[in-house]
BALO-359738 format. One record per residue (C-alpha): residue number from 1; x, y, z. Coordinates in Angstrom, 2 decimals. Each point is the difference from the previous one (the first is absolute). Layout:
BEGIN
<keke><num>NUM</num><px>X</px><py>Y</py><pz>Z</pz></keke>
...
//
This chain:
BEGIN
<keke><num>1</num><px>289.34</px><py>133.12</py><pz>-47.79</pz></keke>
<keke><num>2</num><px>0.03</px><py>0.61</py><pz>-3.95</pz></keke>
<keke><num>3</num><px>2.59</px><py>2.38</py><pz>-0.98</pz></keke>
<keke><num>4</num><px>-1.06</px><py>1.52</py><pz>-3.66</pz></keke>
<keke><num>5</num><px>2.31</px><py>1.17</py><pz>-2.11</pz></keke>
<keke><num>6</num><px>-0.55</px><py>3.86</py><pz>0.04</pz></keke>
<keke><num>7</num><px>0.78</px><py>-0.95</py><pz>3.84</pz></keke>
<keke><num>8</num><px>3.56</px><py>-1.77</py><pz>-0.78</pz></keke>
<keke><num>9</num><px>0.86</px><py>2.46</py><pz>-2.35</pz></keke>
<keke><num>10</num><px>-0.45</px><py>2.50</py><pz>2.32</pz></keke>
<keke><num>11</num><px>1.97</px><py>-1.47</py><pz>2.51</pz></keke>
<keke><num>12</num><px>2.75</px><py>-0.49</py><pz>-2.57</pz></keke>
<keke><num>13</num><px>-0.11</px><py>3.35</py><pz>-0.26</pz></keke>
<keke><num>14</num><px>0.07</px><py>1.05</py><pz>3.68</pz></keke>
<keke><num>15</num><px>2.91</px><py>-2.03</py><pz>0.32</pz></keke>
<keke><num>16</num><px>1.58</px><py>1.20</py><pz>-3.42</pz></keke>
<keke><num>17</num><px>-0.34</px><py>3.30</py><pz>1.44</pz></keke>
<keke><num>18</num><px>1.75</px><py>-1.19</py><pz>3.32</pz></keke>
<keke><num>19</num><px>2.65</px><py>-1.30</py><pz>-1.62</pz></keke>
<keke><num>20</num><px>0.81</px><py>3.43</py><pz>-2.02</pz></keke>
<keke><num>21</num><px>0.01</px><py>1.84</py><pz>3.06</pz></keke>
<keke><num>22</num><px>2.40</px><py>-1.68</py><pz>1.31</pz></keke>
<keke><num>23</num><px>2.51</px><py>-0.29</py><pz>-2.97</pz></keke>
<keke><num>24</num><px>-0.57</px><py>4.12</py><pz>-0.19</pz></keke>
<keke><num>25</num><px>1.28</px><py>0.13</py><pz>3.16</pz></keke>
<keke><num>26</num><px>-3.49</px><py>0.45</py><pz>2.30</pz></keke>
<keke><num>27</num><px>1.11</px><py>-1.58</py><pz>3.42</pz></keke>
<keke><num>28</num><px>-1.84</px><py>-2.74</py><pz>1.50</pz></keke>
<keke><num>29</num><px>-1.68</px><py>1.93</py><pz>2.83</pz></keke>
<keke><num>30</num><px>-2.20</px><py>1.37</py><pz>-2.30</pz></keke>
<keke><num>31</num><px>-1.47</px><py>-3.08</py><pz>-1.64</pz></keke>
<keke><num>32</num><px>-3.86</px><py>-0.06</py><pz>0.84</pz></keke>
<keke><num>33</num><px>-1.43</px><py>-3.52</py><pz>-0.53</pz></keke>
<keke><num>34</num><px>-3.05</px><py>-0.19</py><pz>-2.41</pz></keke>
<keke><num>35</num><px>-3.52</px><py>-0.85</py><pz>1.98</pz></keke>
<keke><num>36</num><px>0.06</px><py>-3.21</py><pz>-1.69</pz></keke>
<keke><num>37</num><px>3.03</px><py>-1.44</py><pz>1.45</pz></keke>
<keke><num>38</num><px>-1.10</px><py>1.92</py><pz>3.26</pz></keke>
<keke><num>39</num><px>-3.39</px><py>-2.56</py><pz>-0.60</pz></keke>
<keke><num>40</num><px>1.58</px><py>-2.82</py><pz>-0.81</pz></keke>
<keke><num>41</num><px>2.59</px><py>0.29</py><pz>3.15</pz></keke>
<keke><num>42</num><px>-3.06</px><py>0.54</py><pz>2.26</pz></keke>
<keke><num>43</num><px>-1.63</px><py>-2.95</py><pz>-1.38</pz></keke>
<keke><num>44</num><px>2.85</px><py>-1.67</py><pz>0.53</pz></keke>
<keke><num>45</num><px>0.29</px><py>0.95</py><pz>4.10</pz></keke>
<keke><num>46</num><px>-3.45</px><py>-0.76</py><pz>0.32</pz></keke>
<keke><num>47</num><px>0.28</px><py>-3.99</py><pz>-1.32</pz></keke>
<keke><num>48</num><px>3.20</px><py>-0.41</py><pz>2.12</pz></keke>
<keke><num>49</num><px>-2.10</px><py>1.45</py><pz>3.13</pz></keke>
<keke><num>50</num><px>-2.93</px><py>-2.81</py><pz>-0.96</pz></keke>
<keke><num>51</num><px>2.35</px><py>-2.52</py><pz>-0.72</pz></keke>
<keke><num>52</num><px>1.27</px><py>0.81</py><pz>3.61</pz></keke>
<keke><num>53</num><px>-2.88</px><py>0.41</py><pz>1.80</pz></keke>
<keke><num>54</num><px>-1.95</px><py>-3.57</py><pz>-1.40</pz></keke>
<keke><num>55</num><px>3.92</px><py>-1.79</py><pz>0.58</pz></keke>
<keke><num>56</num><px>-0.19</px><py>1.32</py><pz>3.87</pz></keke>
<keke><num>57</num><px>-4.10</px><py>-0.83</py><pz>-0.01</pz></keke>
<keke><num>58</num><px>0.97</px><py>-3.36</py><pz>-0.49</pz></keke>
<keke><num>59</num><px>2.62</px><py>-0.77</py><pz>1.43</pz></keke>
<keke><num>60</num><px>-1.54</px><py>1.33</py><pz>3.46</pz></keke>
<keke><num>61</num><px>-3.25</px><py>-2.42</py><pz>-1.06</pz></keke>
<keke><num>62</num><px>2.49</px><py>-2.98</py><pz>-0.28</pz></keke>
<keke><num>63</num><px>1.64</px><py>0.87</py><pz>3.31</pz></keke>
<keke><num>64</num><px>-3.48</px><py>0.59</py><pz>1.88</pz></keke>
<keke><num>65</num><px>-1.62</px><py>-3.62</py><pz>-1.76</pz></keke>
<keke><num>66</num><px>3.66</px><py>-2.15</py><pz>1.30</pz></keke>
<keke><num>67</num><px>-0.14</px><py>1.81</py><pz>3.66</pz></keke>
<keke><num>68</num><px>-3.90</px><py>-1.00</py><pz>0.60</pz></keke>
<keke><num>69</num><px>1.07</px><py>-3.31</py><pz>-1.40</pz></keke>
<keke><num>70</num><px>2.53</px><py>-1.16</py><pz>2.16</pz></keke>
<keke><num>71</num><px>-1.24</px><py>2.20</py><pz>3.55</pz></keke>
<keke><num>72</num><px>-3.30</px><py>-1.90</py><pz>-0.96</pz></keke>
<keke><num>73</num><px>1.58</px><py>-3.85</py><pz>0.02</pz></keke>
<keke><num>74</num><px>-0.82</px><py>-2.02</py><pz>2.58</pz></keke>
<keke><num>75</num><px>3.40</px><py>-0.49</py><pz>0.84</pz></keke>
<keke><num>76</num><px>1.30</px><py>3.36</py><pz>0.07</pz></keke>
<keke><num>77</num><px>0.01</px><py>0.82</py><pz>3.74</pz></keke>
<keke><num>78</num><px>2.32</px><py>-2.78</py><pz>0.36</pz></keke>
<keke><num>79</num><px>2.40</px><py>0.84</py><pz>-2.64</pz></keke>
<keke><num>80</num><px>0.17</px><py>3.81</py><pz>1.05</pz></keke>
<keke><num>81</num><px>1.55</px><py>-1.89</py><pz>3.24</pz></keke>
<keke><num>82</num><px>1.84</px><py>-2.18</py><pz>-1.70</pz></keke>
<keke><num>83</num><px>1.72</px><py>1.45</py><pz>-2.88</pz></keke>
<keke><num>84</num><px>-0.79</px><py>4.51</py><pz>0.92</pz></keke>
<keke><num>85</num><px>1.00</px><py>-0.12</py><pz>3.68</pz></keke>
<keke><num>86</num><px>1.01</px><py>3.96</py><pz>0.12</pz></keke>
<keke><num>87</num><px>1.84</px><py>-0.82</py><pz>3.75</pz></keke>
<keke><num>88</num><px>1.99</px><py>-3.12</py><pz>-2.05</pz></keke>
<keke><num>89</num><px>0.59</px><py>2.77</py><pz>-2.71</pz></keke>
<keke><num>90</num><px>1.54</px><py>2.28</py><pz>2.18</pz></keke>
<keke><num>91</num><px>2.72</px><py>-2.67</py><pz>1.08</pz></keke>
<keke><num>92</num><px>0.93</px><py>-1.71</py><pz>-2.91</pz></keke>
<keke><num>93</num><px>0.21</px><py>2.97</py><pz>-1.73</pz></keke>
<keke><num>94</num><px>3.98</px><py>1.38</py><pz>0.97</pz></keke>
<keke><num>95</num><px>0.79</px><py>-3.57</py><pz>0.56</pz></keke>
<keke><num>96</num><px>-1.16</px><py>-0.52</py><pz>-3.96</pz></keke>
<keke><num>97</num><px>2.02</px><py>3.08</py><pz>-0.75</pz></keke>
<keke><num>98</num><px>2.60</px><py>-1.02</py><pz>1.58</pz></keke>
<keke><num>99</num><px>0.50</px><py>-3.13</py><pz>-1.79</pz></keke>
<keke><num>100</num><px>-0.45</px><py>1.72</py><pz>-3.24</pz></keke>
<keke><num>101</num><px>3.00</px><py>1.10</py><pz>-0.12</pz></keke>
<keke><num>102</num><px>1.62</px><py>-3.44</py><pz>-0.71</pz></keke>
<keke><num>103</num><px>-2.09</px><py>-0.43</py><pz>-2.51</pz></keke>
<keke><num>104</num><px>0.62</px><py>3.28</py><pz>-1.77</pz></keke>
<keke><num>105</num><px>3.90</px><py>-0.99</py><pz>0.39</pz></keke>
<keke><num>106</num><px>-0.44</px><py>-3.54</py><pz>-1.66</pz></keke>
<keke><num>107</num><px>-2.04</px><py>2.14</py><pz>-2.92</pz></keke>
<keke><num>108</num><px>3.20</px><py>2.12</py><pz>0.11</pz></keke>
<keke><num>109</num><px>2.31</px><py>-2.68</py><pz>-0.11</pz></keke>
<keke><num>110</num><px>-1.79</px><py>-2.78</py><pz>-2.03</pz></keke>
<keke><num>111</num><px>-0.58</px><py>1.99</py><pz>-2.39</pz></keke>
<keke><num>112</num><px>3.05</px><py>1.39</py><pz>-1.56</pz></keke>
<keke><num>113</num><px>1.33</px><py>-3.67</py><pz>0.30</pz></keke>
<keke><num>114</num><px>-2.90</px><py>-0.62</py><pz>-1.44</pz></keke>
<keke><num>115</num><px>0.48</px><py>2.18</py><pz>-3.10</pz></keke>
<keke><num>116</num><px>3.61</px><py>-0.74</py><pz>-0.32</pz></keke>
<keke><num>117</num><px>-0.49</px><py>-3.82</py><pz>0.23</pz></keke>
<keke><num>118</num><px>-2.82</px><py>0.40</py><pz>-2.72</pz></keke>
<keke><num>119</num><px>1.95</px><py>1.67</py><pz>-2.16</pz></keke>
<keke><num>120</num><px>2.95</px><py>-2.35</py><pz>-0.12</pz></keke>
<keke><num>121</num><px>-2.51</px><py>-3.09</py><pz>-0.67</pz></keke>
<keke><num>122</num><px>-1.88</px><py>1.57</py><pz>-3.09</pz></keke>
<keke><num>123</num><px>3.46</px><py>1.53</py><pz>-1.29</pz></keke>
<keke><num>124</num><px>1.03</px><py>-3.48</py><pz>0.06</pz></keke>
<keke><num>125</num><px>-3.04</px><py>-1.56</py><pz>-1.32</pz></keke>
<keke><num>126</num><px>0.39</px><py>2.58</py><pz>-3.19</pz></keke>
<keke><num>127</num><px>3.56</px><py>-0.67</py><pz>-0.71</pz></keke>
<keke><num>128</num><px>0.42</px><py>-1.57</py><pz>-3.37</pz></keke>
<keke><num>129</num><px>2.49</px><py>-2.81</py><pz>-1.25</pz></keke>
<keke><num>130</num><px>0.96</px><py>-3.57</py><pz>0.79</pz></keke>
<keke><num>131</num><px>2.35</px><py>0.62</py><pz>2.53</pz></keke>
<keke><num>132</num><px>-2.73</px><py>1.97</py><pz>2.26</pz></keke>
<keke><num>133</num><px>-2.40</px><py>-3.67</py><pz>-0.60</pz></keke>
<keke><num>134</num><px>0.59</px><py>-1.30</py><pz>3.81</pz></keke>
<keke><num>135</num><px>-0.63</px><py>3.91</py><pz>1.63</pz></keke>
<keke><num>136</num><px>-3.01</px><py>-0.07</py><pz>-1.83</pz></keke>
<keke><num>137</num><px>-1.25</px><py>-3.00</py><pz>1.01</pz></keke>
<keke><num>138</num><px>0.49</px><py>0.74</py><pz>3.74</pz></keke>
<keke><num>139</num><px>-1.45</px><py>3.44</py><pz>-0.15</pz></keke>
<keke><num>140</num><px>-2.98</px><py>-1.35</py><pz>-1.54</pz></keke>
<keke><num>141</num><px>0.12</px><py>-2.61</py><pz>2.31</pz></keke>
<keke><num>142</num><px>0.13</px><py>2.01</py><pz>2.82</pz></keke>
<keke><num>143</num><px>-2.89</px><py>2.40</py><pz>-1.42</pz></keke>
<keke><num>144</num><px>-2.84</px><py>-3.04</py><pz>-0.11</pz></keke>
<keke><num>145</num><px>1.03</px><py>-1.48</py><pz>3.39</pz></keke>
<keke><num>146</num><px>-0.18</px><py>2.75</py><pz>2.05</pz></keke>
<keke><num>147</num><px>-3.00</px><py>1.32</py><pz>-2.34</pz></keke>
<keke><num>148</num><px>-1.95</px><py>-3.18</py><pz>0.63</pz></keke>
<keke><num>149</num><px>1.25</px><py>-0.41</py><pz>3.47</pz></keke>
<keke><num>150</num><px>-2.62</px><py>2.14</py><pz>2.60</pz></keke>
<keke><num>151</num><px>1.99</px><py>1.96</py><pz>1.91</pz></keke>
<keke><num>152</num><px>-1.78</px><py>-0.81</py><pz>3.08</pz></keke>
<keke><num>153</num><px>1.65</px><py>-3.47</py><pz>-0.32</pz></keke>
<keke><num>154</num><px>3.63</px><py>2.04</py><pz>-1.36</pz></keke>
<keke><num>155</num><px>-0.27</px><py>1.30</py><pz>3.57</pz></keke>
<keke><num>156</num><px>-0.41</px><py>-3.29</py><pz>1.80</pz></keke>
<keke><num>157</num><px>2.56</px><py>-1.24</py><pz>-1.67</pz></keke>
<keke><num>158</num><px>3.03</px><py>2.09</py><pz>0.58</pz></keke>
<keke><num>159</num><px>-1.36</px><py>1.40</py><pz>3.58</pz></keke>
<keke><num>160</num><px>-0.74</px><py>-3.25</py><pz>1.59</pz></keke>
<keke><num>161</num><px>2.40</px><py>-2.00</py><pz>-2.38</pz></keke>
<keke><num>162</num><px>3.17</px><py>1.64</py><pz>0.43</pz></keke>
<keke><num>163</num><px>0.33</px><py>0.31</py><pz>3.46</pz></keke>
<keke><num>164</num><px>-0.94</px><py>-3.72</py><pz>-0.05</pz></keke>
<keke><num>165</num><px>3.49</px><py>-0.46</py><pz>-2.13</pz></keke>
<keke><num>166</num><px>2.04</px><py>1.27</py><pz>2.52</pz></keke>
<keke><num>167</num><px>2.72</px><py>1.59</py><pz>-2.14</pz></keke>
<keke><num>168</num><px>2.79</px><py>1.48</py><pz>1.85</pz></keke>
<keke><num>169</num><px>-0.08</px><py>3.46</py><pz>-1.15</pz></keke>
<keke><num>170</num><px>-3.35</px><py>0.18</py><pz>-1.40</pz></keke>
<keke><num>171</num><px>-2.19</px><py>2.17</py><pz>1.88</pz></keke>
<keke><num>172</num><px>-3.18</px><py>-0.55</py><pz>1.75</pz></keke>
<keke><num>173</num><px>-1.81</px><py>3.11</py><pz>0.04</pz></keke>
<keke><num>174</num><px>-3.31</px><py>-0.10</py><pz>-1.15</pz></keke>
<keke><num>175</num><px>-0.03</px><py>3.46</py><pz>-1.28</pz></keke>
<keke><num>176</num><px>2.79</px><py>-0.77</py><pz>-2.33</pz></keke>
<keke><num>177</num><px>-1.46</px><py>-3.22</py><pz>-1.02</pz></keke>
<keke><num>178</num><px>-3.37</px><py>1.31</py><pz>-0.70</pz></keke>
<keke><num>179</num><px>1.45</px><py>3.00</py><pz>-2.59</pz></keke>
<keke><num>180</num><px>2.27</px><py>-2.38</py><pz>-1.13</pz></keke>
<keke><num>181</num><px>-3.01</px><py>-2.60</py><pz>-1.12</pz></keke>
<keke><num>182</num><px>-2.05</px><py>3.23</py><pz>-1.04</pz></keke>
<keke><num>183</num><px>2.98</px><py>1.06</py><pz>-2.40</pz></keke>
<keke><num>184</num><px>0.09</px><py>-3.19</py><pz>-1.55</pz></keke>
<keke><num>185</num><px>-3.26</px><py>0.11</py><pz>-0.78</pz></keke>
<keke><num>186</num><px>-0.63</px><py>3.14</py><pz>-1.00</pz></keke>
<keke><num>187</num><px>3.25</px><py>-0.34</py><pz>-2.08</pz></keke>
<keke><num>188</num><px>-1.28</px><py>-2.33</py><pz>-2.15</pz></keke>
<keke><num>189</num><px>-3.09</px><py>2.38</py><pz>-1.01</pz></keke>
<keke><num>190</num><px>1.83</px><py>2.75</py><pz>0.00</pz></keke>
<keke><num>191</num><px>2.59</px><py>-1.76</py><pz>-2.65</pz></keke>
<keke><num>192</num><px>-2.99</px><py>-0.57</py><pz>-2.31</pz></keke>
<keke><num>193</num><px>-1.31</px><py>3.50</py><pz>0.26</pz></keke>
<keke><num>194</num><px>4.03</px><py>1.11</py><pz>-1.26</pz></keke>
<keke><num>195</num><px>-0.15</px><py>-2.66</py><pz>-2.97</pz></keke>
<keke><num>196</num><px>-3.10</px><py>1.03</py><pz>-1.66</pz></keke>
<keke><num>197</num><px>1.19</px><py>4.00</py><pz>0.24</pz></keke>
<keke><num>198</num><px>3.84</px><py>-1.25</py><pz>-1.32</pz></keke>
<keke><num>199</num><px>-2.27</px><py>-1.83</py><pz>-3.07</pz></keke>
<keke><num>200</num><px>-2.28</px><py>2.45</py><pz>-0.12</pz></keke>
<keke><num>201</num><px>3.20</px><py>2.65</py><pz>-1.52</pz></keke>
<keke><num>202</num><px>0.16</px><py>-0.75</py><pz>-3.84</pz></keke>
<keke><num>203</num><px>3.06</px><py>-1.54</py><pz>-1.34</pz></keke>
<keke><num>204</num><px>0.91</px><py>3.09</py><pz>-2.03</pz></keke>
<keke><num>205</num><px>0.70</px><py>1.85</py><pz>3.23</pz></keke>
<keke><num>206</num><px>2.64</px><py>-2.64</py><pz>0.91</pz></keke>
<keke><num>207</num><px>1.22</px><py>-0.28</py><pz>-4.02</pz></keke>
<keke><num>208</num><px>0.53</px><py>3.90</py><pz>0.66</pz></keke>
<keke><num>209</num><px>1.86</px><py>-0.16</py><pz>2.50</pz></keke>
<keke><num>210</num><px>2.47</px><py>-2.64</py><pz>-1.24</pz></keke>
<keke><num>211</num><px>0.20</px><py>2.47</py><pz>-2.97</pz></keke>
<keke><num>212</num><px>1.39</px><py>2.20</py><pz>2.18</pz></keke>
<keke><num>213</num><px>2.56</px><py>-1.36</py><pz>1.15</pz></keke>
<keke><num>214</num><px>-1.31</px><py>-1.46</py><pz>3.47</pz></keke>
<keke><num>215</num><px>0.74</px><py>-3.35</py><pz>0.94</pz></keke>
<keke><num>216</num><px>-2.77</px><py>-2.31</py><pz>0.83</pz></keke>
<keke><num>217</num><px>0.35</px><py>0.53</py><pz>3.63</pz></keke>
<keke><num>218</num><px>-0.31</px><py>4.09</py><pz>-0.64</pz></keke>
<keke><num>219</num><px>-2.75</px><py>-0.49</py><pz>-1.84</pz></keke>
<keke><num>220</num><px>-1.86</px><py>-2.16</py><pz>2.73</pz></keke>
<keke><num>221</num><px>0.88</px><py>2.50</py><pz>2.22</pz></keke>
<keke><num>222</num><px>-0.47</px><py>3.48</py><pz>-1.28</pz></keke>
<keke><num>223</num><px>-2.62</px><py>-0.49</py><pz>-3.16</pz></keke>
<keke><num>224</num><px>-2.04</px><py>-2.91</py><pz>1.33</pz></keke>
<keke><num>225</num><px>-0.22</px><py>-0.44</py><pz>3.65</pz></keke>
<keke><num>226</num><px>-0.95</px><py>3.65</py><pz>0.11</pz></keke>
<keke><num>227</num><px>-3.36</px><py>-0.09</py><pz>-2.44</pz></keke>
<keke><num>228</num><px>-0.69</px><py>-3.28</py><pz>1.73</pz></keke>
<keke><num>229</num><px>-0.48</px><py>1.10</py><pz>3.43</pz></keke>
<keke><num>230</num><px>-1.83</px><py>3.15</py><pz>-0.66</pz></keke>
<keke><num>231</num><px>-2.60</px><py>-2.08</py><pz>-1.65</pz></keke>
<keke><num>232</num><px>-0.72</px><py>-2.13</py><pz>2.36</pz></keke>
<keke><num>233</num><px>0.39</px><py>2.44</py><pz>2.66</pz></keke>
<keke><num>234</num><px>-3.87</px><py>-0.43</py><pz>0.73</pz></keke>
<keke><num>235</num><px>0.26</px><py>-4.11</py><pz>0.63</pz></keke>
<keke><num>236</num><px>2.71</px><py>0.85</py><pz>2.11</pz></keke>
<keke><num>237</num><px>-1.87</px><py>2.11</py><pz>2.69</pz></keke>
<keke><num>238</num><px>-2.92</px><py>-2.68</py><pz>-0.19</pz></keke>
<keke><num>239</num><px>2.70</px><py>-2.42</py><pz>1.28</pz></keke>
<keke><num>240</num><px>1.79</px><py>2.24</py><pz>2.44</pz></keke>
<keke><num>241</num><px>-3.88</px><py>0.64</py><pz>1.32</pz></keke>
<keke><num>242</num><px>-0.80</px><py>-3.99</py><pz>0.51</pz></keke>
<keke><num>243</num><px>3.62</px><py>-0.07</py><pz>1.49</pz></keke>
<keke><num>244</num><px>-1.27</px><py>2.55</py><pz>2.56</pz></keke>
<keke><num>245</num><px>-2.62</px><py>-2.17</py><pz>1.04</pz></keke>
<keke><num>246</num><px>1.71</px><py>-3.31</py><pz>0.18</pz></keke>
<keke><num>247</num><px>2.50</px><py>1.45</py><pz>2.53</pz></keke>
<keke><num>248</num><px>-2.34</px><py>-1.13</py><pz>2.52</pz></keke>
<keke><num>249</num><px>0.15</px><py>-3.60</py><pz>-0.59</pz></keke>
<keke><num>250</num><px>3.56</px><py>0.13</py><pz>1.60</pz></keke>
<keke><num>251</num><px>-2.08</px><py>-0.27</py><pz>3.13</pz></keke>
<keke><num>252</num><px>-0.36</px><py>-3.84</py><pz>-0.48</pz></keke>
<keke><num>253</num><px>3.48</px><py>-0.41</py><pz>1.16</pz></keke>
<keke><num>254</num><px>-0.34</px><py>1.89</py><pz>3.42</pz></keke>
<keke><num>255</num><px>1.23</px><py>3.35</py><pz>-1.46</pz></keke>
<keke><num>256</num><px>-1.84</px><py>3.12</py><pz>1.85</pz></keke>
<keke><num>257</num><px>-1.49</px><py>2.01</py><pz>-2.93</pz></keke>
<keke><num>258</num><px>-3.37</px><py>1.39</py><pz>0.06</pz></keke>
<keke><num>259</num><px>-1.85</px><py>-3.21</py><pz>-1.13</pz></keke>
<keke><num>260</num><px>1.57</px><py>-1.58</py><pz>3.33</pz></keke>
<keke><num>261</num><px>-0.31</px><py>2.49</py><pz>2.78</pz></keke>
<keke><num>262</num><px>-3.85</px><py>0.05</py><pz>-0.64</pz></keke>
<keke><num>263</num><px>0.02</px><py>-3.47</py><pz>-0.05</pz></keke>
<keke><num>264</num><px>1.67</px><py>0.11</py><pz>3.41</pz></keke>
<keke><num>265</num><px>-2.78</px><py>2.25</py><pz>0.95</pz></keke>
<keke><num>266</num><px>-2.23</px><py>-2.56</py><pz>-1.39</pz></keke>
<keke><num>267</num><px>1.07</px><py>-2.75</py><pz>1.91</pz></keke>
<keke><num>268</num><px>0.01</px><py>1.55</py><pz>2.94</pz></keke>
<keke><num>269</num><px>-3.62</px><py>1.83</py><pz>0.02</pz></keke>
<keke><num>270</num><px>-1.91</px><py>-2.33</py><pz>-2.58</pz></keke>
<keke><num>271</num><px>-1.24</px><py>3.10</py><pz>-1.74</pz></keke>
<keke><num>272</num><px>1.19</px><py>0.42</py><pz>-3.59</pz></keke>
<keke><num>273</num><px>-0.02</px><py>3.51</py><pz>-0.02</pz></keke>
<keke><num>274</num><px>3.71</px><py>0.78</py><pz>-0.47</pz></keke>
<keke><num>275</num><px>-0.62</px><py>-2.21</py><pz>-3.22</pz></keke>
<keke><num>276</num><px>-2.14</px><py>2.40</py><pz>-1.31</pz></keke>
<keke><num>277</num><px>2.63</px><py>3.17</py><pz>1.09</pz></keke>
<keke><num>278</num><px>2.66</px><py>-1.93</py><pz>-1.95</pz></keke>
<keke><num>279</num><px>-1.77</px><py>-0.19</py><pz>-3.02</pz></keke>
<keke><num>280</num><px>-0.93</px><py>3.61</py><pz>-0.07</pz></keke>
<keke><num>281</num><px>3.72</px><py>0.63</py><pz>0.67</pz></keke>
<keke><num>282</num><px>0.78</px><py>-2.06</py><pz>-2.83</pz></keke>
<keke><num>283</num><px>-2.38</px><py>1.29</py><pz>-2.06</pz></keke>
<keke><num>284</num><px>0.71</px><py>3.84</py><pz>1.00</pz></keke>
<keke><num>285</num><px>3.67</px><py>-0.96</py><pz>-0.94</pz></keke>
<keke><num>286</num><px>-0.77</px><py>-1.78</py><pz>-3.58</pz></keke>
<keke><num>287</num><px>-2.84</px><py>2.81</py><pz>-0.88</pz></keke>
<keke><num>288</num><px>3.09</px><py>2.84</py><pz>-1.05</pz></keke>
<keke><num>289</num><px>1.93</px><py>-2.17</py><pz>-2.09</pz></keke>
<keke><num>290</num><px>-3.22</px><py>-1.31</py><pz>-1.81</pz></keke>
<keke><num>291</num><px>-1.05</px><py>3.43</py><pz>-1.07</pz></keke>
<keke><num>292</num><px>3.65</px><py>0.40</py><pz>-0.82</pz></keke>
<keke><num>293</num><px>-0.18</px><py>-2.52</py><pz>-2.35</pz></keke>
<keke><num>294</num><px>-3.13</px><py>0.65</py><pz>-1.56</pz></keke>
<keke><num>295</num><px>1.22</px><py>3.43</py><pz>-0.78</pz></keke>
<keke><num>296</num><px>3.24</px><py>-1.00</py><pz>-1.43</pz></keke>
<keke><num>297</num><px>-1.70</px><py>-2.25</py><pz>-2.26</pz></keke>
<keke><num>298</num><px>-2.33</px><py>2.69</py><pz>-1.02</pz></keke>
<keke><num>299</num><px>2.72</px><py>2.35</py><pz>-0.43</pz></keke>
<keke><num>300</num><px>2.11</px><py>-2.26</py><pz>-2.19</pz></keke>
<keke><num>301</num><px>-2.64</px><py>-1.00</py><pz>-1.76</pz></keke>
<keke><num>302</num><px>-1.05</px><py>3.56</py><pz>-1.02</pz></keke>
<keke><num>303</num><px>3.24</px><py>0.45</py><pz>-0.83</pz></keke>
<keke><num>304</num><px>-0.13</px><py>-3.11</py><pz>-2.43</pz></keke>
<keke><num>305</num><px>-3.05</px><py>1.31</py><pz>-1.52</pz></keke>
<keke><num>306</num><px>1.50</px><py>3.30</py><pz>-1.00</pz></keke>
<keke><num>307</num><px>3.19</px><py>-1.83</py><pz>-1.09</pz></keke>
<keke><num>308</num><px>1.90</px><py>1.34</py><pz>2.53</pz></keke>
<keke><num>309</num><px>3.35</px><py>-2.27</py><pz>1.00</pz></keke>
<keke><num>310</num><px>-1.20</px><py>-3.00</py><pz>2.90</pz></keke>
//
């Protein structure tokens, strides 16, 4: 809609005369909105409402098109018994559960050695000077092989390879093999995600610091390291979310999480229906700390735009 401008300065004066109430001392209770705003809120309401309405229209359209779809294949009868056995359902389901909860210990567990690990590699990957040469080179080293390494192989390895060794002392539990290969790996992209926040700070900040009085080490510490992780707070949770889902390829080496008891199930009936209840669990598990993320980012990035502090 065309505003004229008899119309704006109208308005102007409305709120002019809005404003000088309230500097004389009228209270805010008494402010009576003008029936232009009024119009322009109701206007307003009434797109959201559409925008609603046509957003729920067709999504329930895309929902009713995929069900006729699949209930109309020629081999759905047979996969509803194959793969959405409710009876199966029923008994994988607190056997699933129950092997969850190793899975949300390795998350636990994994990752805060995980983060800590990380942190050490790209601290040692930034460090400057020729004496730091051969840490560098290993840290970087040790960020492209277990980068470029898929850590379905990582797992092989050191589950079935180190019992294989037979080192006295060196244990054989599957469970701790499996986070152990899972840190590693997740280390090494972690690492990366810490040296691009620890470049990202501007070498002023550190120059500062120095001119302060702090020592290098202080200045890593207490100027740097600080900006750097709340930047790349968002990255973080995307990793600590794949984490959560890699958890259950500990089950390759025999350990009872809930990718394994339905595959018990699965041997034992033929029905891959505790399959499906794992992945839901999975998924009903990963779902919170996506949206998590996404509003993180969205909050720090707001918070860039108004030049708030990251």
């Amino acid at each position: 809609m065309t505003v004229t401008k008899g119309e704006s300065a109208r308005e102007g004066a409305d709120d002019k005369g809005d404003m000088t109430g309230a500097a004389a001392g009228v209270p805010d209770d008494g402010y009576v909105p003008s029936e232009r705003r009024l119009e322009r809120e109701r206007r307003q309401r009434a797109r959201a409402r559409r925008a609603t309405a046509v957003a729920a229209l067709s999504t329930l359209l895309t929902a009713v098109v995929l069900y006729l779809v699949v209930v109309n294949a020629p081999g759905w009868p047979r996969t509803k018994e194959t793969f959405f056995n409710a009876h199966y359902a029923r008994e994988a389901l607190p056997k699933v559960l129950e092997g969850l909860w190793l899975n949300v210990r390795l998350l636990a567990v994994c990752g805060v050695a995980v983060l800590v690990l990380g942190m050490l590699i790209a601290i040692a990957r930034t460090l400057r000077g020729p004496v730091f040469f051969p840490l560098r080179v290993l840290a970087a080293a040790y960020t492209d092989f277990f980068r470029g390494l898929p850590l379905i192989i990582n797992l092989m390895i050191v589950v079935l390879g180190v019992p294989a060794l037979r080192l006295q002392g060196v244990t054989v539990d599957p469970v701790l093999l499996g986070g152990t290969a899972l840190t590693l790996t997740y280390a090494a992209y972690v690492a990366e995600v810490f040296r691009a926040g620890i470049e990202s700070i501007h070498p002023s900040q550190h120059a500062a610091a120095r001119s302060l009085g702090l020592t290098n080490r202080q200045a890593l510490r207490y100027v740097v390291l600080p900006q750097a992780v709340r930047r790349q707070v968002p990255p973080l949770l995307n990793d600590l979310v794949s984490l959560q889902k890699d958890t259950g390829l500990v089950s390759i080496g025999g350990a009872v999480d809930a990718v394994r008891a339905a595959d018990i199930i699965v041997g034992r009936s033929l029905n891959y229906t505790p399959y499906i209840v794992a992945g839901l669990v999975f998924v009903a598990l990963t779902i919170p700390m996506t949206r998590f993320t996404d509003w993180v980012t969205a909050r720090m990035d707001r918070q860039q735009a108004q030049g708030g502090s990251l």
